[in-house]
Biopython code that builds the backbone (N, CA, C, O; Angstrom):
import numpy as np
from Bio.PDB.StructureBuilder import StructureBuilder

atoms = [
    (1, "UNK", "N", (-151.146, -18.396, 49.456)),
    (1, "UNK", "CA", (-150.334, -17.222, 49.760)),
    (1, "UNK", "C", (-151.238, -16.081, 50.218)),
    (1, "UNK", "O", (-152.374, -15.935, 49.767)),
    (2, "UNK", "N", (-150.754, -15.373, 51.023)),
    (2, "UNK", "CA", (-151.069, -14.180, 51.711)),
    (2, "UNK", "C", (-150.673, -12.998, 51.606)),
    (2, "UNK", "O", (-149.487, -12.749, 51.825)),
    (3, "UNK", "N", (-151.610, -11.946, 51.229)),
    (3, "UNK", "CA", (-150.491, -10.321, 50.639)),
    (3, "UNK", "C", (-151.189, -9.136, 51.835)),
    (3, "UNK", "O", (-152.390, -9.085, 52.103)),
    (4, "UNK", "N", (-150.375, -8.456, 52.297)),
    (4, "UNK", "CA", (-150.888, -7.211, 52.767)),
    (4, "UNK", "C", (-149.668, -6.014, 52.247)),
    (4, "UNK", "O", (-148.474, -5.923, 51.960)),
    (5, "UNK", "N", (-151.245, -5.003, 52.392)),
    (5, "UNK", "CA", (-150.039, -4.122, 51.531)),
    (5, "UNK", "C", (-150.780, -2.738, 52.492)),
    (5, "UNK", "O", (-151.981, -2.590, 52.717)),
    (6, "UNK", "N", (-149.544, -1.758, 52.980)),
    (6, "UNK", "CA", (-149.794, -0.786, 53.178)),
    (6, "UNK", "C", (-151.040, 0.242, 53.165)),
    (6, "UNK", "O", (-151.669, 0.748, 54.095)),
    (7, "UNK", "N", (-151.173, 0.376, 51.606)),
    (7, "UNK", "CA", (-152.088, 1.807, 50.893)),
    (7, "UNK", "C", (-153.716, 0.604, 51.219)),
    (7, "UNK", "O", (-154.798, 1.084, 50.882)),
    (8, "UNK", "N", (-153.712, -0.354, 51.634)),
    (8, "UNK", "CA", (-154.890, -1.128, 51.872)),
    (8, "UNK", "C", (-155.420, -0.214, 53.608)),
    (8, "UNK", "O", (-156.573, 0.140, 53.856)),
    (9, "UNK", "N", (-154.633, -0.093, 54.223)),
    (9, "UNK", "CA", (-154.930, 0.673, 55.580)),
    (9, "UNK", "C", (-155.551, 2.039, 55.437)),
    (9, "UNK", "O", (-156.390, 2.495, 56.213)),
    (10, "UNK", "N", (-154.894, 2.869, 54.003)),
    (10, "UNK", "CA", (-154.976, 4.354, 53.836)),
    (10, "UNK", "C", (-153.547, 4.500, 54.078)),
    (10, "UNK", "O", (-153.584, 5.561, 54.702)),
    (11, "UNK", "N", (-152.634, 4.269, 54.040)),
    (11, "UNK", "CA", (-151.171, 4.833, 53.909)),
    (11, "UNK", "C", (-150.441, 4.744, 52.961)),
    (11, "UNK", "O", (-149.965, 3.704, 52.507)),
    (12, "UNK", "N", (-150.212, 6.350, 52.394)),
    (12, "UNK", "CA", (-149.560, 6.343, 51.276)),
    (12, "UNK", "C", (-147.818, 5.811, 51.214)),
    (12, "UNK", "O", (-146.895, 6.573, 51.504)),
    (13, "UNK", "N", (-147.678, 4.760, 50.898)),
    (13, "UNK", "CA", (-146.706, 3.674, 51.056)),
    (13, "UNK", "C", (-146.810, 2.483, 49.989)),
    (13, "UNK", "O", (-147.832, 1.940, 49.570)),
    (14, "UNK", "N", (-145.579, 2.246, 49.691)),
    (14, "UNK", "CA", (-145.419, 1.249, 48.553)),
    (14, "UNK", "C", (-145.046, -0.477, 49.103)),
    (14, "UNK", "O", (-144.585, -1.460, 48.522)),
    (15, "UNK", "N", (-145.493, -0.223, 50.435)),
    (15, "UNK", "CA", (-144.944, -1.316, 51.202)),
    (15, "UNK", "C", (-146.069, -2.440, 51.221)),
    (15, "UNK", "O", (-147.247, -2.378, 51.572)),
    (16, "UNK", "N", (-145.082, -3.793, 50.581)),
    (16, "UNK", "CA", (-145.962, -4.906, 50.348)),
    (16, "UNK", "C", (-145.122, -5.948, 50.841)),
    (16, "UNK", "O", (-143.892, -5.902, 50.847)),
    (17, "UNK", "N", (-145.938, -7.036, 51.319)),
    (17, "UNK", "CA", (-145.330, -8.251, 51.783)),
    (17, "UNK", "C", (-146.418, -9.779, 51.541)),
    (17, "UNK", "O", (-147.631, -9.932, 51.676)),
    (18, "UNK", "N", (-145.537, -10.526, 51.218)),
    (18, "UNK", "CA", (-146.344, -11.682, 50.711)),
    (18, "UNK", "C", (-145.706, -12.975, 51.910)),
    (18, "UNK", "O", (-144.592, -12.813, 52.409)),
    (19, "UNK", "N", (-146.589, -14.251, 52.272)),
    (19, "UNK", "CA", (-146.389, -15.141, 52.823)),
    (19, "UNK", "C", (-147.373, -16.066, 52.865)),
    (19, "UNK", "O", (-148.588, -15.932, 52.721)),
    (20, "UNK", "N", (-146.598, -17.179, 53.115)),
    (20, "UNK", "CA", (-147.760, -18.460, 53.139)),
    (20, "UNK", "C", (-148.646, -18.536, 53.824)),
    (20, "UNK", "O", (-149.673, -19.097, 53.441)),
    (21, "UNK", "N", (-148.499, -17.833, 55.433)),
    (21, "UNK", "CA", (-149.910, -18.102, 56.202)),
    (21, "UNK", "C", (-150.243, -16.702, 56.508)),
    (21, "UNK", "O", (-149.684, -15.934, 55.725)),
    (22, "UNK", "N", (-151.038, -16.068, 57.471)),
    (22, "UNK", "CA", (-151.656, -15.107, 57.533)),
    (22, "UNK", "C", (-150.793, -14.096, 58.787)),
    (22, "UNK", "O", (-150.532, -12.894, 58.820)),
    (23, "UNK", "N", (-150.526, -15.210, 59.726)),
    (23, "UNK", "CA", (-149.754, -15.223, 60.891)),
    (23, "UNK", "C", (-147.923, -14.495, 60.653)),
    (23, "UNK", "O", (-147.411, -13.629, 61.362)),
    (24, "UNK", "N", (-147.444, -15.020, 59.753)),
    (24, "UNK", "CA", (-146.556, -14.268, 58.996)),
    (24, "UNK", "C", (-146.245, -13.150, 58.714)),
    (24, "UNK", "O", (-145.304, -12.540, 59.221)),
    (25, "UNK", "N", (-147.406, -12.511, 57.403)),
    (25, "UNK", "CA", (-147.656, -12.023, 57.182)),
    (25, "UNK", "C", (-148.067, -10.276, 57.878)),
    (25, "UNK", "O", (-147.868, -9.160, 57.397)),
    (26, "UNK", "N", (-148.801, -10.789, 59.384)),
    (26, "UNK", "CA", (-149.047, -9.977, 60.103)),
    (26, "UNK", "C", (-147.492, -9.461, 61.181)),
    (26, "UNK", "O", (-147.451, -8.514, 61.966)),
    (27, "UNK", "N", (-146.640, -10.211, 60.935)),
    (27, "UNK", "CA", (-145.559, -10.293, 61.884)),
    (27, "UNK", "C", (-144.926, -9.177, 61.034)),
    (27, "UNK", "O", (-145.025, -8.027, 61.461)),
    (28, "UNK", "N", (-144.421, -9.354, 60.117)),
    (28, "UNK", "CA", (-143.741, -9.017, 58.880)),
    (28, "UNK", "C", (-144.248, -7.430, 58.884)),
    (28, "UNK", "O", (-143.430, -6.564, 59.196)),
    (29, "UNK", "N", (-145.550, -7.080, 58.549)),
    (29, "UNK", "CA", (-146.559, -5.705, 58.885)),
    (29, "UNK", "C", (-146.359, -5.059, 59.899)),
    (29, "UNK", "O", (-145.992, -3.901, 60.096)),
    (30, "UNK", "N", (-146.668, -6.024, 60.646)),
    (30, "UNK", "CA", (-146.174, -5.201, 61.972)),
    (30, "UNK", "C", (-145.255, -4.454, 62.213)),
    (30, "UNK", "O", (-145.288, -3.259, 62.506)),
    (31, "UNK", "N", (-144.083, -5.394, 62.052)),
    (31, "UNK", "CA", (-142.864, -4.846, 62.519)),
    (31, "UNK", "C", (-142.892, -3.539, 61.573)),
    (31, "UNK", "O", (-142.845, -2.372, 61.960)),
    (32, "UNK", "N", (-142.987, -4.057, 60.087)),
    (32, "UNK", "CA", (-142.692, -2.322, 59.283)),
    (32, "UNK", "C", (-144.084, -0.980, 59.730)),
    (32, "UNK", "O", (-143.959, 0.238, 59.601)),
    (33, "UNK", "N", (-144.929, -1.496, 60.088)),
    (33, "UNK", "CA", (-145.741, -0.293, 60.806)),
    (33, "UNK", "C", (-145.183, 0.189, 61.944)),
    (33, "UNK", "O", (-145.470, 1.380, 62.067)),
    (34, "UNK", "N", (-144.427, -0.273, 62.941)),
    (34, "UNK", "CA", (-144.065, 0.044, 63.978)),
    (34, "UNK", "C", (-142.749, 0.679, 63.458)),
    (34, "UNK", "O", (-142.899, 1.839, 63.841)),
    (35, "UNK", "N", (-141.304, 0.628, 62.691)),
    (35, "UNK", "CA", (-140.494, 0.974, 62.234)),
    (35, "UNK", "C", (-140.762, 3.046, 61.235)),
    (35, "UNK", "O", (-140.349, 4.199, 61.357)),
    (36, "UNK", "N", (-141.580, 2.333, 60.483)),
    (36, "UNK", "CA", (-141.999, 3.300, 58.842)),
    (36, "UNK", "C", (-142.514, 4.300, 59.637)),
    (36, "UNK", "O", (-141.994, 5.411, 59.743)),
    (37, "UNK", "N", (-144.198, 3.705, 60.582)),
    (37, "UNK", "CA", (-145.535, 4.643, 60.600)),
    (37, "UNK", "C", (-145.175, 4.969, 61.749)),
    (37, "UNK", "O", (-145.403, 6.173, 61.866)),
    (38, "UNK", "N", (-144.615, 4.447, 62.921)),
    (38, "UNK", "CA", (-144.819, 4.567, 64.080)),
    (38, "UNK", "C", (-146.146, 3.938, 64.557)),
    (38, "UNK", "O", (-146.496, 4.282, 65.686)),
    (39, "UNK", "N", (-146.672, 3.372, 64.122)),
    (39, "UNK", "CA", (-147.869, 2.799, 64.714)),
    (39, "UNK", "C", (-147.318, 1.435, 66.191)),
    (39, "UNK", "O", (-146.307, 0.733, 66.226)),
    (40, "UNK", "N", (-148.057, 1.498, 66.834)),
    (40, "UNK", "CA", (-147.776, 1.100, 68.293)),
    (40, "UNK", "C", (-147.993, -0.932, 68.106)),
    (40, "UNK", "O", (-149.101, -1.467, 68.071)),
    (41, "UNK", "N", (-147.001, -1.502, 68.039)),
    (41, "UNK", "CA", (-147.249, -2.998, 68.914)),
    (41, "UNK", "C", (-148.522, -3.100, 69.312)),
    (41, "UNK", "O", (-149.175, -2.229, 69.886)),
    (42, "UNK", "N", (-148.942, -4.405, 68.933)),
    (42, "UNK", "CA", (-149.708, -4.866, 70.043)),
    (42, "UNK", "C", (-151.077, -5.463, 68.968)),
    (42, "UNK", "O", (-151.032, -5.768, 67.777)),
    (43, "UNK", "N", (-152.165, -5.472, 69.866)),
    (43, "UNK", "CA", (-153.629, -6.325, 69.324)),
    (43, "UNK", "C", (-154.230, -5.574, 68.352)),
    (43, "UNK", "O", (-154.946, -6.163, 67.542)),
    (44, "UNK", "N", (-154.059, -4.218, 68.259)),
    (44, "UNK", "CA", (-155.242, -3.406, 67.770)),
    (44, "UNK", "C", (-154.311, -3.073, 66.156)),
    (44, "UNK", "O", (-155.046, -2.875, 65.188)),
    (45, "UNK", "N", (-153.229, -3.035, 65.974)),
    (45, "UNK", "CA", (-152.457, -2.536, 64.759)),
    (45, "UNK", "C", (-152.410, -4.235, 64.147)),
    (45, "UNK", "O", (-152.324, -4.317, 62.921)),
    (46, "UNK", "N", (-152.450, -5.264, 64.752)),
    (46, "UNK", "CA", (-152.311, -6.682, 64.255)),
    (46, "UNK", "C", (-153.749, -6.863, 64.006)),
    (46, "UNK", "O", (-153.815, -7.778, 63.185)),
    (47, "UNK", "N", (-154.766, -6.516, 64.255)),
    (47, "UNK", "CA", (-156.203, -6.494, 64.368)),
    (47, "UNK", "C", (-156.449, -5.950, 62.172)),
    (47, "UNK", "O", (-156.970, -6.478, 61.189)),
    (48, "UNK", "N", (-155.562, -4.449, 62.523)),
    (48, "UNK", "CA", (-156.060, -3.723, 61.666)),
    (48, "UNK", "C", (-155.386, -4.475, 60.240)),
    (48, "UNK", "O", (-155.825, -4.518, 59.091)),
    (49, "UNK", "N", (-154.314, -4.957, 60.758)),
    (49, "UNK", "CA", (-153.929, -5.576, 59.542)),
    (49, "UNK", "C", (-154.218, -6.774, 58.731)),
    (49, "UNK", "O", (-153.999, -6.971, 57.536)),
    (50, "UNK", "N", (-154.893, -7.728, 59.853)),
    (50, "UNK", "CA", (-155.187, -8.471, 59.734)),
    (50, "UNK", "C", (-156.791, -8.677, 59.023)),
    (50, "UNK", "O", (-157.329, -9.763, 58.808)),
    (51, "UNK", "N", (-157.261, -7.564, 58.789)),
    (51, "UNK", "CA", (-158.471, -7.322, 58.235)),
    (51, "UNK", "C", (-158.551, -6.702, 57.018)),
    (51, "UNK", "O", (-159.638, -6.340, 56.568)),
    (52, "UNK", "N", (-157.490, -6.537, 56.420)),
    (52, "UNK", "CA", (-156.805, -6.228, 54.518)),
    (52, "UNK", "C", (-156.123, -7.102, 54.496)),
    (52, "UNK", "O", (-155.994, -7.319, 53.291)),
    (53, "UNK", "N", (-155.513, -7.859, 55.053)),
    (53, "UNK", "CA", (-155.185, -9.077, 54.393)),
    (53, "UNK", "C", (-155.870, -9.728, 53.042)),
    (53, "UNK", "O", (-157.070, -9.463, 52.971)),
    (54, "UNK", "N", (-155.439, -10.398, 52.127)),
    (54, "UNK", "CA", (-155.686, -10.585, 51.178)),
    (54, "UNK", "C", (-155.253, -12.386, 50.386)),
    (54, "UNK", "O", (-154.148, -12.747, 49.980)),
    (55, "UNK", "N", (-156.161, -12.946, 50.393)),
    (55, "UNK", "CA", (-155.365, -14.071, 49.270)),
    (55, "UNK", "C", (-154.679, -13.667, 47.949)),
    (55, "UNK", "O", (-154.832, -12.586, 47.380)),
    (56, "UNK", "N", (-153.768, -14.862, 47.473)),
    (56, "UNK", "CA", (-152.716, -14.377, 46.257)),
    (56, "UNK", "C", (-153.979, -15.501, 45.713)),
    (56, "UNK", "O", (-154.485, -16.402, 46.381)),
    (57, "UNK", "N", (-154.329, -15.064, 44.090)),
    (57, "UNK", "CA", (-154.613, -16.110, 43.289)),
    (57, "UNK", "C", (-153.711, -16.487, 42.085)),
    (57, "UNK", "O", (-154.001, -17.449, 41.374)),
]
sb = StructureBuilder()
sb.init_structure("model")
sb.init_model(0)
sb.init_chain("A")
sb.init_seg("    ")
for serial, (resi, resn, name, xyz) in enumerate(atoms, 1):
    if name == "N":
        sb.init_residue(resn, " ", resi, " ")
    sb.init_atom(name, np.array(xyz, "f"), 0.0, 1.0, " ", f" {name:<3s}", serial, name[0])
structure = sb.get_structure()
């Protein structure tokens, strides 16, 4: 399992999402960064998220 969570970027936000692969996970982020933050689609916000990503143990 796979967790990214918001306040991992620096955004004060309670927003967490869990999934089996990483790819998911980043879809899932995305969309609520683009919705919540306004942060923009695309390589560089999937980049950023994709680099706090986190395993579940």
């Amino acid at each position: 399992m796979k967790k990214f969570e918001c306040k991992n970027l620096g955004v004060d936000c309670p927003f967490q999402v869990q999934a089996e692969d990483a790819e998911e996970v980043v879809a899932k982020a995305e969309e609520h960064a683009a919705m919540a933050h306004n942060m923009p689609r695309g390589d560089e916000t999937k980049n950023k998220i994709r680099a706090v990503i986190k395993d579940m143990v």
